[in-house]
C-alpha positions as CSV (number, residue, x, y, z in Angstrom):
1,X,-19.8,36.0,5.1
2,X,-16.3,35.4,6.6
3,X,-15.5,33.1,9.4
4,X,-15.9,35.1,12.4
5,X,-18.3,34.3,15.9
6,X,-21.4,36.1,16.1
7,X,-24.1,36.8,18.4
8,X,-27.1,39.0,17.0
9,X,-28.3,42.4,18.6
10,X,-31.2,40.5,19.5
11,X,-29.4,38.6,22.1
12,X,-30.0,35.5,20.1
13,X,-27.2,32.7,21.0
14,X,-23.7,33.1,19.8
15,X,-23.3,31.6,16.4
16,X,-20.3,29.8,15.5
17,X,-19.0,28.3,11.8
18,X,-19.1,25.1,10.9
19,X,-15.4,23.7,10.7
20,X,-14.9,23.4,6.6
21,X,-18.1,24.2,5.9
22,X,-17.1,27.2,3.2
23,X,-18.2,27.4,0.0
24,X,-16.9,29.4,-2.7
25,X,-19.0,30.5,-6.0
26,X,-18.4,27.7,-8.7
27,X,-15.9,29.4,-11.2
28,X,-17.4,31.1,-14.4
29,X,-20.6,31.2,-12.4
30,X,-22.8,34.5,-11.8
31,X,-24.8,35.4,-8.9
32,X,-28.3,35.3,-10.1
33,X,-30.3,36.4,-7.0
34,X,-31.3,35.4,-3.9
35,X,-32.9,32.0,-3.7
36,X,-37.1,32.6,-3.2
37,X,-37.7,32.1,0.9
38,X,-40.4,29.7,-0.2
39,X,-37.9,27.3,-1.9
40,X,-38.3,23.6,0.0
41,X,-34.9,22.2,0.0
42,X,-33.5,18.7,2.6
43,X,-30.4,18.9,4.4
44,X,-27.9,16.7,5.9
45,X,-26.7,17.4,8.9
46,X,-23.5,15.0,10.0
47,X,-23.0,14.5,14.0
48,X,-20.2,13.6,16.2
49,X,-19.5,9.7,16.9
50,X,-19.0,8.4,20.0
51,X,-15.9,6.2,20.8
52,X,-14.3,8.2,18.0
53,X,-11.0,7.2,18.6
54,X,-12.2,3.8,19.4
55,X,-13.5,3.3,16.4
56,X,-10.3,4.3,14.9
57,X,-8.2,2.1,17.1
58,X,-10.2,-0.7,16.1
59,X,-10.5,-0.4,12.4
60,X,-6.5,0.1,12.1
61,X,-6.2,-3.1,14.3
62,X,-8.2,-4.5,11.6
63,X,-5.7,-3.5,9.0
64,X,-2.8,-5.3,10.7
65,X,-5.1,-8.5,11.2
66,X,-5.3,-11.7,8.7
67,X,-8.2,-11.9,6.9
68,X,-9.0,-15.1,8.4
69,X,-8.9,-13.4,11.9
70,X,-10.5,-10.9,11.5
71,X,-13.9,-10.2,13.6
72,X,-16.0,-7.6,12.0
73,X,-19.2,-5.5,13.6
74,X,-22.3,-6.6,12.6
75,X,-24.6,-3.7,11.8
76,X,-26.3,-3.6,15.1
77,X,-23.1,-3.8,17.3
78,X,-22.1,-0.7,14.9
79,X,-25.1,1.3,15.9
80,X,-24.8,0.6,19.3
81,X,-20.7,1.4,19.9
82,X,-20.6,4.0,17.4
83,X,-24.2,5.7,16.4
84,X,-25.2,9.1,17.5
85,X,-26.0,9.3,20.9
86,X,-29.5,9.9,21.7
87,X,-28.4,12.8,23.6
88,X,-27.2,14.4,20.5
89,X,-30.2,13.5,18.4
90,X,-32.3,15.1,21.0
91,X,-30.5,18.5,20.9
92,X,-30.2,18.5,16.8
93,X,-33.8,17.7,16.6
94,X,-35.1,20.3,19.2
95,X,-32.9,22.8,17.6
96,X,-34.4,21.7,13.8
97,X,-37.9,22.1,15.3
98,X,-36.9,25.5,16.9
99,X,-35.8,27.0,13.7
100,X,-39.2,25.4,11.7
101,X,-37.6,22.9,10.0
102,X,-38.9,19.2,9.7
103,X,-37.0,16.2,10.5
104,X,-37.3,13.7,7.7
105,X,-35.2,10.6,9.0
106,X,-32.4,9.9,11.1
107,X,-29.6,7.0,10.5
108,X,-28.5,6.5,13.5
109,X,-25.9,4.2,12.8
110,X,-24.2,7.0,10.1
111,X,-25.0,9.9,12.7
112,X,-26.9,12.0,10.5
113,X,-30.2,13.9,10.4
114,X,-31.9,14.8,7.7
115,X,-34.3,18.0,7.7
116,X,-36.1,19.8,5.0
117,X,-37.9,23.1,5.1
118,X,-38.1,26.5,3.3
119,X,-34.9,28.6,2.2
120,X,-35.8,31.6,4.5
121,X,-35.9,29.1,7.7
122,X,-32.4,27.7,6.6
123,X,-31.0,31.5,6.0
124,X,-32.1,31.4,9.4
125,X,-31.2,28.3,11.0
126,X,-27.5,28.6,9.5
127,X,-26.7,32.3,9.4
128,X,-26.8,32.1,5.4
129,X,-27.9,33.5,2.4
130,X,-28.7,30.8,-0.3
131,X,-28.6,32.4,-3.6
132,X,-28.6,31.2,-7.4
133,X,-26.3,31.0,-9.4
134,X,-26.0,30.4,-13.4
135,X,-23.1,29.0,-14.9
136,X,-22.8,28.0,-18.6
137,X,-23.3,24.2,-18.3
138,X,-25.8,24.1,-15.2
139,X,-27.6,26.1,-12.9
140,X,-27.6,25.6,-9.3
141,X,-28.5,26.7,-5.4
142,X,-25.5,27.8,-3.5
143,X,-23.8,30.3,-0.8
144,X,-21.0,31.9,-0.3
145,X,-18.8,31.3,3.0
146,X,-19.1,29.2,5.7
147,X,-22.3,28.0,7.5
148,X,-22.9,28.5,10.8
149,X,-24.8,27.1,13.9
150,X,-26.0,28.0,17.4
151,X,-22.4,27.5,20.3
152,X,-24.2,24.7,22.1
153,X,-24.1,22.6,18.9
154,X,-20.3,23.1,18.0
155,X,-18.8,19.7,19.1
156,X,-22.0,17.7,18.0
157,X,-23.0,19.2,14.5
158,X,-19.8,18.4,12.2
159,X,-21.4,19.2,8.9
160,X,-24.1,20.6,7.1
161,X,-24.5,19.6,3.6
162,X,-27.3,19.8,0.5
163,X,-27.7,23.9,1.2
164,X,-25.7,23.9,-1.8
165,X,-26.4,21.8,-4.4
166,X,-24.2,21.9,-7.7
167,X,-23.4,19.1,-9.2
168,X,-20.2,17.5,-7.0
169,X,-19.1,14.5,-9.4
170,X,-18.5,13.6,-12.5
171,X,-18.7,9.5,-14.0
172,X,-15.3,8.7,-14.6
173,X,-16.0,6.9,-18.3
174,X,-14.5,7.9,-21.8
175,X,-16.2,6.4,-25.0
176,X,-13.4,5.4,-27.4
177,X,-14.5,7.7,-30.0
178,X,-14.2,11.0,-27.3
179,X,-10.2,9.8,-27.5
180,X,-9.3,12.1,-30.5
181,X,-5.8,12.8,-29.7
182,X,-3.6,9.9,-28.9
183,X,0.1,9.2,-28.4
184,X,0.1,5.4,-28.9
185,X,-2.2,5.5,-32.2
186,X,-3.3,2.3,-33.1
187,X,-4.4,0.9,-36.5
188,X,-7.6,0.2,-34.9
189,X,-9.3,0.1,-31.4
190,X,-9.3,-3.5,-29.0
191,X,-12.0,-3.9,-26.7
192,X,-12.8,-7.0,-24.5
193,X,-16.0,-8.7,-22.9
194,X,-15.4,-7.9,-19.0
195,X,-14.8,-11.7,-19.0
196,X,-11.9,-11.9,-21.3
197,X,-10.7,-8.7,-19.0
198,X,-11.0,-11.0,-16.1
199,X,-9.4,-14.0,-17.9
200,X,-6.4,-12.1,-18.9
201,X,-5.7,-10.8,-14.9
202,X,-6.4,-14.7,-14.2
203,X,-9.8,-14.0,-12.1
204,X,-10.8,-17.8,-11.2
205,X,-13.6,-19.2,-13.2
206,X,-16.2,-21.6,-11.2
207,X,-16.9,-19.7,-8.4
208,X,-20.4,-19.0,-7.5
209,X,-21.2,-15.7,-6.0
210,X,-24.4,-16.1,-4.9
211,X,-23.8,-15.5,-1.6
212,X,-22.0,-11.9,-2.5
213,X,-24.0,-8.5,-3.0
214,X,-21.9,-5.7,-4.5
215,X,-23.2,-2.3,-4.1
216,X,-22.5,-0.1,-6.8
217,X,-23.2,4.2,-6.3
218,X,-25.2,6.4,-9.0
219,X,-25.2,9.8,-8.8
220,X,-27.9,9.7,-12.4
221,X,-28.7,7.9,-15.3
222,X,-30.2,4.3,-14.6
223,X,-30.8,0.7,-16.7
224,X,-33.2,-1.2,-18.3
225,X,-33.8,-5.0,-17.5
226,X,-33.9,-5.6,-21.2
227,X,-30.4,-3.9,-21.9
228,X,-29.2,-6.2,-19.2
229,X,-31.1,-9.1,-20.3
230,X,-29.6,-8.4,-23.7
231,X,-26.2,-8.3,-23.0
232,X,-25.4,-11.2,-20.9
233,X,-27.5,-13.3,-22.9
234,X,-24.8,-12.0,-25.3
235,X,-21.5,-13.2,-22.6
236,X,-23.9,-17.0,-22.3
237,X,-24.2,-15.9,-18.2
238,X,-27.1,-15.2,-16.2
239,X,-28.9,-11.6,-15.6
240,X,-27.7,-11.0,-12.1
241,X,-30.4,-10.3,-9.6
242,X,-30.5,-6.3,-9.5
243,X,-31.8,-4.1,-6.1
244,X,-32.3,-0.8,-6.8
245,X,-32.3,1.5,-3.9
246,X,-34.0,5.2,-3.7
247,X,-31.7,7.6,-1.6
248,X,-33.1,11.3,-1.3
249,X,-35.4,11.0,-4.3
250,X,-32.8,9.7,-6.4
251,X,-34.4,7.0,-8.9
252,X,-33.2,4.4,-12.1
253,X,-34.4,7.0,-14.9
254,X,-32.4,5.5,-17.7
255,X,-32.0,8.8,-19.6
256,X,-31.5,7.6,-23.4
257,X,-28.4,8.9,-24.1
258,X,-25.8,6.1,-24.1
259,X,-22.9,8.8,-23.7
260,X,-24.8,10.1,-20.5
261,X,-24.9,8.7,-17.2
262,X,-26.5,5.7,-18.4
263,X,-23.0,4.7,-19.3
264,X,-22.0,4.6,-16.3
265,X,-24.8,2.8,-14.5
266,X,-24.7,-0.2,-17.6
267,X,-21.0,-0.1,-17.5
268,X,-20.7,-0.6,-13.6
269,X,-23.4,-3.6,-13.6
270,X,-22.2,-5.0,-16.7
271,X,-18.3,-5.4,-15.5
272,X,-19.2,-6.5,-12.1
273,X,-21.5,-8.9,-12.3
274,X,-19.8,-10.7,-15.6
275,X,-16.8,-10.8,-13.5
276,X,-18.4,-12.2,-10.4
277,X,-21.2,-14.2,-11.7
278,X,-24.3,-15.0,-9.4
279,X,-23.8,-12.0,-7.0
280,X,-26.5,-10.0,-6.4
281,X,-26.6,-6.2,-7.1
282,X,-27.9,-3.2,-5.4
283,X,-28.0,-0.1,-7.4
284,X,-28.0,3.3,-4.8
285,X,-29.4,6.1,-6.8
286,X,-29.1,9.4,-4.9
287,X,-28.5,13.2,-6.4
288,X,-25.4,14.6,-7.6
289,X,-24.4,16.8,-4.8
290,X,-22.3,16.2,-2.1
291,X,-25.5,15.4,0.0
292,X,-26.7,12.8,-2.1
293,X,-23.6,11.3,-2.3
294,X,-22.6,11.1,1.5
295,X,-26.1,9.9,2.0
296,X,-25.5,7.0,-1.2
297,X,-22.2,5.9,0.6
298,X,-24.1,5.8,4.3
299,X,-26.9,4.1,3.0
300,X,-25.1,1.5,1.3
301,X,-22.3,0.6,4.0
302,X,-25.8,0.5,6.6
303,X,-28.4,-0.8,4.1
304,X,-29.3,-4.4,6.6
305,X,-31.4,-5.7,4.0
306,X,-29.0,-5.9,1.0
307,X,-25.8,-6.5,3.3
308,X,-23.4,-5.4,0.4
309,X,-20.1,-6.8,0.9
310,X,-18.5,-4.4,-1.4
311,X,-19.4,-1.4,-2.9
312,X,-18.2,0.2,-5.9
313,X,-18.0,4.0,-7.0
314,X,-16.8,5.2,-10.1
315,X,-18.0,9.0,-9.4
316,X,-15.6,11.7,-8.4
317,X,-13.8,15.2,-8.8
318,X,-10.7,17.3,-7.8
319,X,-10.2,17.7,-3.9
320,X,-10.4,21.4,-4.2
321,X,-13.7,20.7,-5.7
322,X,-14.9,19.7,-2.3
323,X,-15.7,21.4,1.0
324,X,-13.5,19.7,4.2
325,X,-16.3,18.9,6.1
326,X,-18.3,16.7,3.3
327,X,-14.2,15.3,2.6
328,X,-14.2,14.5,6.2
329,X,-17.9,13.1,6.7
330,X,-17.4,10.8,3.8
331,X,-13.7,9.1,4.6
332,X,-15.4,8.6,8.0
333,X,-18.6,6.8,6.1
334,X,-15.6,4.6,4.4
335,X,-13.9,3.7,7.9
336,X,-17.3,2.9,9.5
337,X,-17.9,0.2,6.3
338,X,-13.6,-1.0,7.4
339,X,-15.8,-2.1,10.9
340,X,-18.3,-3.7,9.1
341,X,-16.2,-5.7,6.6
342,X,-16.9,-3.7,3.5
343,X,-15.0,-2.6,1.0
344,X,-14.9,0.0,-1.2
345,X,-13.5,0.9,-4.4
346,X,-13.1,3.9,-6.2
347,X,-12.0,5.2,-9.8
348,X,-9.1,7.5,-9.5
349,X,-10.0,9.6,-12.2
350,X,-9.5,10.2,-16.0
351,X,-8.0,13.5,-16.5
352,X,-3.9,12.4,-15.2
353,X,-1.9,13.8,-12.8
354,X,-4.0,17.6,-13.0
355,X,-7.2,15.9,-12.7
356,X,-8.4,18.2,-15.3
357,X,-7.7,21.2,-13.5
358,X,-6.3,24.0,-15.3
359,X,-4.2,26.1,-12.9
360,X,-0.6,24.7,-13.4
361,X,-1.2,22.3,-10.3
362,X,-1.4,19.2,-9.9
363,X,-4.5,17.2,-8.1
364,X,-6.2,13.9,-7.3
365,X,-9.6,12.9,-7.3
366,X,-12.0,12.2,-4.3
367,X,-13.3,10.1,-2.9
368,X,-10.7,7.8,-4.4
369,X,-8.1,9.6,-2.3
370,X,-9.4,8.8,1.5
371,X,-7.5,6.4,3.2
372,X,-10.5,3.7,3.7
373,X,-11.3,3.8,-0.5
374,X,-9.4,1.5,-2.8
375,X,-8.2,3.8,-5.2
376,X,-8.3,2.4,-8.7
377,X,-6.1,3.5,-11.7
378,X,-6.0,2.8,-15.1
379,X,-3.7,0.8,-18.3
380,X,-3.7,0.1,-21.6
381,X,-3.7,-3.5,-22.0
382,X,-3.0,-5.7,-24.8
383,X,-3.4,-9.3,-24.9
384,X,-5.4,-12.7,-25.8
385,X,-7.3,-15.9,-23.9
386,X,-4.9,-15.3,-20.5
387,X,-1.5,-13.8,-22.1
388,X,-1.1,-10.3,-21.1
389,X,1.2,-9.4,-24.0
390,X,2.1,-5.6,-22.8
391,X,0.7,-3.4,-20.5
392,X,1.6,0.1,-19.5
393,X,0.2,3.3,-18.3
394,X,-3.1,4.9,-19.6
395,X,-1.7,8.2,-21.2
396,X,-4.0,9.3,-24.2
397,X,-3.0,12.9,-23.3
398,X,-4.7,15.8,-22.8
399,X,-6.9,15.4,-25.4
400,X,-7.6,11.7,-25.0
401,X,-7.4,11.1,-21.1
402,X,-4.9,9.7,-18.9
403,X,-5.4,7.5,-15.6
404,X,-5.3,10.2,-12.3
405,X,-2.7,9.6,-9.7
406,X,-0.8,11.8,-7.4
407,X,-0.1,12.8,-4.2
408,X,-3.4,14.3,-1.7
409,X,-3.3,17.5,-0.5
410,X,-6.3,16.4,2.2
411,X,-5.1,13.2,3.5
412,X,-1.5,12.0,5.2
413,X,0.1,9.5,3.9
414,X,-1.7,6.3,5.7
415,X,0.2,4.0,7.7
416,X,0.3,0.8,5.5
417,X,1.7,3.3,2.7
418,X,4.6,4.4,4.8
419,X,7.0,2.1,2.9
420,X,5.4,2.3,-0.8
421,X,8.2,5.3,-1.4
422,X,4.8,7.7,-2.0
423,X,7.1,10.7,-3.7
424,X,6.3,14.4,-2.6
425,X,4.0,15.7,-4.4
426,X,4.7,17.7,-7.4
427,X,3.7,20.8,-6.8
428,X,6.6,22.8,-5.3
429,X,6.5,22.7,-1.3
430,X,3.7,20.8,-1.0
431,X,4.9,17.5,0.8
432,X,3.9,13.8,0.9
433,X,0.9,12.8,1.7
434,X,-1.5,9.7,0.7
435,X,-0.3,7.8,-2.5
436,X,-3.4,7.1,-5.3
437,X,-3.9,5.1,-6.4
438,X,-3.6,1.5,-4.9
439,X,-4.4,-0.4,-7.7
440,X,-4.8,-0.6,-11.3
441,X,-6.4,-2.4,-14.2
442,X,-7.5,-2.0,-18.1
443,X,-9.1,1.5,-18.5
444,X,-7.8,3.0,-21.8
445,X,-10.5,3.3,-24.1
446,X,-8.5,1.9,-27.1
447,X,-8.4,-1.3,-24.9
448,X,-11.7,-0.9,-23.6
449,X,-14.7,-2.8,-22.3
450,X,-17.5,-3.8,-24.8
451,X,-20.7,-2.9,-22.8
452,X,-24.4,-2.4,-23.9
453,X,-25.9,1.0,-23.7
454,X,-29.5,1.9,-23.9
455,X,-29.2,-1.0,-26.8
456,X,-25.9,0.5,-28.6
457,X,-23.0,-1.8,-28.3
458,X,-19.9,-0.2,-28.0
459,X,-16.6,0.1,-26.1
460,X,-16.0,2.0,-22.8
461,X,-12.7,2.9,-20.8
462,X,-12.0,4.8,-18.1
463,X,-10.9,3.9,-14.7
464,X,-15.4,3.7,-14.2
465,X,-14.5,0.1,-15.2
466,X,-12.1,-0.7,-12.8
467,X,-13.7,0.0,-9.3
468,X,-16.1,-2.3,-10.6
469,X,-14.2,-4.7,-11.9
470,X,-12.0,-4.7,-8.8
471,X,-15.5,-4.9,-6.3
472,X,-15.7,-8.3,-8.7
473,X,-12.3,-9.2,-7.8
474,X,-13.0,-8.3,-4.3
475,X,-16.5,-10.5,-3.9
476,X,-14.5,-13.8,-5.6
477,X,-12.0,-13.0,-2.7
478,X,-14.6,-13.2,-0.3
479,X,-16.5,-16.3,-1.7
480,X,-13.7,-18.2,-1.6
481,X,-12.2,-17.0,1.7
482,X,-15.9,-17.7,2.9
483,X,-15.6,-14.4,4.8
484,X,-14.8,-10.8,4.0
485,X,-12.0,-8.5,3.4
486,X,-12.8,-5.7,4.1
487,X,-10.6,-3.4,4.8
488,X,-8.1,-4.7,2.1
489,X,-5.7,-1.9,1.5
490,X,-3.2,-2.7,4.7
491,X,-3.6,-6.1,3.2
492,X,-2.2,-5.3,0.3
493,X,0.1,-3.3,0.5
494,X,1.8,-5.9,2.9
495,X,2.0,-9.0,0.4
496,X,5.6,-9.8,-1.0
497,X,6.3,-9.3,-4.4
498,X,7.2,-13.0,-4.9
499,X,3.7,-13.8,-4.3
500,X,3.0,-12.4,-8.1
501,X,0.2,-11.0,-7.0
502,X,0.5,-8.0,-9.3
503,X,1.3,-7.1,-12.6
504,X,3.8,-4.7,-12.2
505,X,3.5,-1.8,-14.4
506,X,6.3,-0.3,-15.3
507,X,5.9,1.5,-18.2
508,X,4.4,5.6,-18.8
509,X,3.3,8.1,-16.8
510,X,0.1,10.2,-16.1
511,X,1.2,13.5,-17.3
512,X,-1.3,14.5,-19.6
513,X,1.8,17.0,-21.2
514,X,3.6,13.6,-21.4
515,X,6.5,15.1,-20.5
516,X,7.5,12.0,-18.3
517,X,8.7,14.4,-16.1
518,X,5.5,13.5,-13.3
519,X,4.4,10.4,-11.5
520,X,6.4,7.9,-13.9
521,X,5.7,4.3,-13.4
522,X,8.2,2.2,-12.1
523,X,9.1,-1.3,-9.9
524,X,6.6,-1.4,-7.2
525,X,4.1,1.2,-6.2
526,X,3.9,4.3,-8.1
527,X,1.5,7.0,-8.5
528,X,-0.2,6.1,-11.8
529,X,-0.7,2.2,-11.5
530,X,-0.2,1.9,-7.6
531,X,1.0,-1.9,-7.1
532,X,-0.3,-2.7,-10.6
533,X,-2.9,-5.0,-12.1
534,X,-4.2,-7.7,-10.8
535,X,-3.6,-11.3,-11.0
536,X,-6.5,-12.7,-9.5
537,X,-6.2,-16.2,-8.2
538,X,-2.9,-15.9,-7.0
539,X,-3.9,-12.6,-5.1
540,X,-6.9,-14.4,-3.8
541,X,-4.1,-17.1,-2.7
542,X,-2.1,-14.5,-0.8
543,X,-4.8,-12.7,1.3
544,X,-5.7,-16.1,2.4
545,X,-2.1,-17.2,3.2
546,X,-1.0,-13.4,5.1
547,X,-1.1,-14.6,8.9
């Protein structure tokens, strides 16, 4: 269908496309018939916020604000300033009922409504034609074009997403032994507890996180509690206290295969909580389509039982692997948790400066690229007890994986990046726009993370474990502050370098040609290690000092 206003010969009202809402087949994939009528599928359907701009106003005011200043919303003040309005819930819901479809739940707070119902009453509702499609690694339920709704809905209904369902994200975790090809061979691999990771960035040691929750996003997989209990009976610290939270029929279903999700899911726990011992984690577990994951992020920064302070994501893909709308509905999920005092970090991906796309571009990975995610990128890091002896970019090539970083093609260049130097990006003509990523730490796998897998012991890289073991970072920051970031990025970005808050990295690139020719490292912010690795107490030290 193309993107063109409608009304049917019926007289039915005029129907209108959804701004971004397009979908185009998944490449190498075939059309394999229309999808049966009967099919029962959920949807998400993303309203309008009121105050907008207000909200806006207020979380960039936030930016510019100390941390010990700072006032935060608490959930219900959220709700109330900035939830759907009950006028649009009314309409959405009448409208949903209208077309025979059954509304599940509503979040007020996030401003979405989830539905379910039959394929033929969303062919109808939307002015679609769900089809199947088969592609050689996966199957999936999709359309082709934009989606559509009735006029009177324009301004309220911003996006409509789970009609399509192919898998949006990928974990972004290499195993050591997947690194085949590398340009800095070593004699043999090093890998670290996360707690000797932590000791050579200088985390502080003796601080009790009890009163922190990280929440950490799944898009599959899941953990055992003897796995856990195994492995940091191993590191001599306590099994953590672990929450884990159904969203859209997502579950912890360990799956058996250590190089599977379940990688992901033990590596995220295991780094985080080593790092940040006491805190309490809750696990979201939601689909992997762009649904499940705008509903994991929602439910997280909203979830008033587990109150997560920070939340970590180490799930991603290219930005042309996304549809605008689900782009947009999820940087405003991230703003909503800069309000509420959360933060949120986010691996920048482990494919380099293409972001393993293979048309002669170059890309970054989202969700790491909105402007409210902490992007995190990787290194290779060599050192012992707290000496860092060298450190430089992750580069393993194209075989072996390199840490992403580049230039957006979404998202401006954010205000508190204005005087980073952000380059243009590297494809011809494009422009500047938002740096990733902000930060970096230890991600190659030859430097790797020893972890615990469905009972194998073995090492892990990948900038996976670096959201998580920055969300550590982040909830020692906020125990010893004795109140939250949040929105840390503006922070940042405006401490001086004499603060040695950063390792600088000034060594590599992230071409995955390692031609040197794109996104080398240098002094300061770049776009492979952002403003570098962390040296934890004395960054702790300067966000309590800025003011």
């Amino acid at each position: 269908m193309d993107e063109t206003n409608f009304t049917s010969t019926n007289g039915s009202p005029q129907y209108i496309p959804v701004t971004g809402s397009a979908r185009a087949i998944v490449p190498g994939a075939t059309h394999a018939g229309h999808t049966d009528d009967n099919e029962v599928l959920s949807v998400t359907l993303q309203l309008r916020r009121p105050s907008a701009d207000e909200l806006t106003a207020h979380v960039e005011a936030l930016g510019t604000t100390p941390p010990a200043n700072r006032k935060h919303m608490t959930h219900d003040e959220f709700e109330a300033s900035h939830g759907a309005s009950d006028d649009d819930l009314n309409l959405v819901t009448a409208f949903a009922t209208e077309q025979g479809l059954s509304v599940e739940r509503i979040n007020k707070a996030a401003a979405t409504v989830h539905v379910s119902g039959t394929a033929g009453a969303f062919n109808k509702a939307f002015h679609v034609q769900l089809g199947n499609y088969q592609h050689p690694d996966f199957t999936y339920r999709g359309y082709d074009g934009p989606v559509h709704i009735p006029a009177h809905l324009t301004d309220i209904v911003t996006g409509v997403l789970g009609l399509d369902n192919r898998p949006q994200a990928k974990p972004h975790f290499r195993v050591y032994q997947e690194a085949a090809v590398r340009s800095n061979a070593l004699a043999a691999p090093i890998s670290y507890t996360p707690t000797q990771v932590a000791a050579l960035y200088n985390f502080p040691t003796n601080v009790d996180c009890s009163g922190q929750c990280i929440g950490i996003i799944e898009l599959g997989g899941g953990y055992s509690k003897s796995n856990l209990d195994q492995y940091f009976a191993s590191l001599g610290v306590p099994t953590p206290t672990i929450t884990s939270v159904s969203v859209d029929g997502g579950q912890n279903q360990p799956t058996g295969s250590p190089n599977g999700p379940d990688g992901e899911v033990d590596l995220d726990i295991e780094v985080a909580a080593s790092v940040a011992p006491g805190a309490h984690i809750a696990v979201y577990f939601a689909p992997n389509t762009d649904a499940g994951f705008l509903d994991a992020i929602t439910t997280a920064v909203h979830d008033k039982t587990n109150k997560p302070s920070v939340i970590s994501i180490s799930w991603g893909g290219p930005e042309m692997s996304w549809t605008t709308q689900a782009m947009q509905a999820m940087n405003n999920a991230m703003q909503s948790a800069a309000a509420l005092g959360v933060t949120i970090t986010v691996a920048a991906g482990d494919n380099g400066s293409t972001d393993g796309v293979n048309d002669g571009s170059f890309h970054v990975d989202f969700p790491a690229s909105a402007p409210y995610a902490l992007a995190c990128g990787g290194t290779h890091l060599v050192g012992s007890g707290s000496t860092i002896e060298s450190e430089t970019v992750w580069n393993d090539g194209a075989n072996g994986g390199a840490t992403g970083g580049g230039v957006s093609s979404v998202f401006p260049v954010p205000s508190w990046q204005q005087k980073a130097n952000v380059p243009p990006s590297a494809n011809p003509g494009a422009g500047t726009g938002r740096g990733v990523p902000d930060v970096s730490g230890d991600a190659d796998p030859a430097t790797g993370y020893q972890v615990l897998v469905d009972g194998q012991q073995f090492p892990i890289g990948g900038t996976s474990a670096v959201a998580p073991l920055w969300a550590g970072l982040v909830a020692l920051a906020n125990q010893t502050l004795g109140k939250p970031v949040g929105y840390i990025n503006p922070l940042l970005y405006s401490i001086p370098a004499q603060d040695n808050a950063f390792h600088d990295i000034t060594q590599g690139n992230n071409d995955p040609n390692q031609t040197g020719q794109v996104y080398p490292a240098g002094p300061g912010w770049d776009a492979c290690t952002g403003l570098g690795s962390p040296n934890g107490t004395l960054l702790i030290q300067a966000l309590g000092q800025i003011g």
